[in-house]
N, C-alpha and C positions, 0 to 999 in steps of 0.2 A: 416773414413768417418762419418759425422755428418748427422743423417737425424732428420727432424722433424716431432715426431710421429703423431701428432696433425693435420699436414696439410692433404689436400685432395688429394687425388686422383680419376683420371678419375675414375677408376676400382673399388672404394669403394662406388657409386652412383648406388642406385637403383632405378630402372621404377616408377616413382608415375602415379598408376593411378587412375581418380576418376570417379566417378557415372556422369551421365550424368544432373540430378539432382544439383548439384555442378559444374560442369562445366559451365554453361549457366548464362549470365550476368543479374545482376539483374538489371530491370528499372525502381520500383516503390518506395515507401519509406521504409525503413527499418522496420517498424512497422505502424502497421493499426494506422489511426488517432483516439484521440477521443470519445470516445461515449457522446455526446452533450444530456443532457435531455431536451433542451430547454429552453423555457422561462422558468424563477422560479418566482414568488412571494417574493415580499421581507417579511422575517420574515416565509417563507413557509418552514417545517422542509425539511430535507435533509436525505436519508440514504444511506449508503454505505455497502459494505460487506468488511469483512476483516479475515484473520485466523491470531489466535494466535499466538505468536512465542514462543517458548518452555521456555523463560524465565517471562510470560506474560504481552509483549508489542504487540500493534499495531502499524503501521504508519499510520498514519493521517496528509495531506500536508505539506510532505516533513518534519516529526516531528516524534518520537516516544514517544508513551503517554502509559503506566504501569495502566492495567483492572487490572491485579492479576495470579499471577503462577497459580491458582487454573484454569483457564478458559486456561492453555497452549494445543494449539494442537484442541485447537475447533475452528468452523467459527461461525460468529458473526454476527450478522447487527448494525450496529452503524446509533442509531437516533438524530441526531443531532436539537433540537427542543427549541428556545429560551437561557436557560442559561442551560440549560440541556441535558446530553448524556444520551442516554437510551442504553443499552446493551441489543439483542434478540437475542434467539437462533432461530434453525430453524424452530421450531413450534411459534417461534413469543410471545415465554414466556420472560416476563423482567429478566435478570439475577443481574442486576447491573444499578443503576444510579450514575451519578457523572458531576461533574462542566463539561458544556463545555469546552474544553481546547481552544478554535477559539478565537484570539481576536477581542474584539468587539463583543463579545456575550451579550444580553439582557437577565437581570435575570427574571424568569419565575416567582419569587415571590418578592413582595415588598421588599424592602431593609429596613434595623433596622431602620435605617437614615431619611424612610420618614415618616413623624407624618401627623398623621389625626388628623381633629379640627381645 
């Protein structure tokens, strides 16, 4: 007689039961929509909060952009202001600046390229 160990059987099925919690169908959207700042200014900086990832990158839309291991495991505020990121910590001390990574960023200081005179 052949049987196959693998297959089910009624008498191997246990009671699942769950929280009531979990049980109840959900109607609304799977995640809160969202947070709308509103109108912006065009060229009006931008910040965001982000924590470090232990290798030190942030995402930044839908991108990962490399602060520095040294800032891994901290929260940050990323000031995004013309051609420039500003790095703060939570006292709002600058830790770090560097290129906007956003394309389409305006540099915050003249460029070599344009001559006066």
């Amino acid at each position: 007689m052949s049987t196959d160990r693998f297959a089910t059987h009624p008498t191997d099925a246990l009671p699942l039961r769950l929280p009531p919690a979990l049980t109840t169908a959900r109607t609304g959207p799977e995640e809160p929509p969202p947070i709308t700042a509103g109108q912006l200014k065009p060229g009006a900086p931008i910040e965001v909060d982000r924590l470090v990832n232990a290798i030190g990158l942030v995402s930044l839309a839908g991108r990962q952009h490399s602060i520095g291991y040294h800032l891994a495991g901290r929260r940050v505020t990323m000031r995004l202001d013309h051609g420039v990121l500003h790095l703060l910590d939570a006292d709002r001390a600058l830790l770090r600046g560097l290129p906007n990574p956003s394309p389409g960023s305006r540099s915050a200081s003249p460029s070599l390229h344009d001559s006066v005179g």
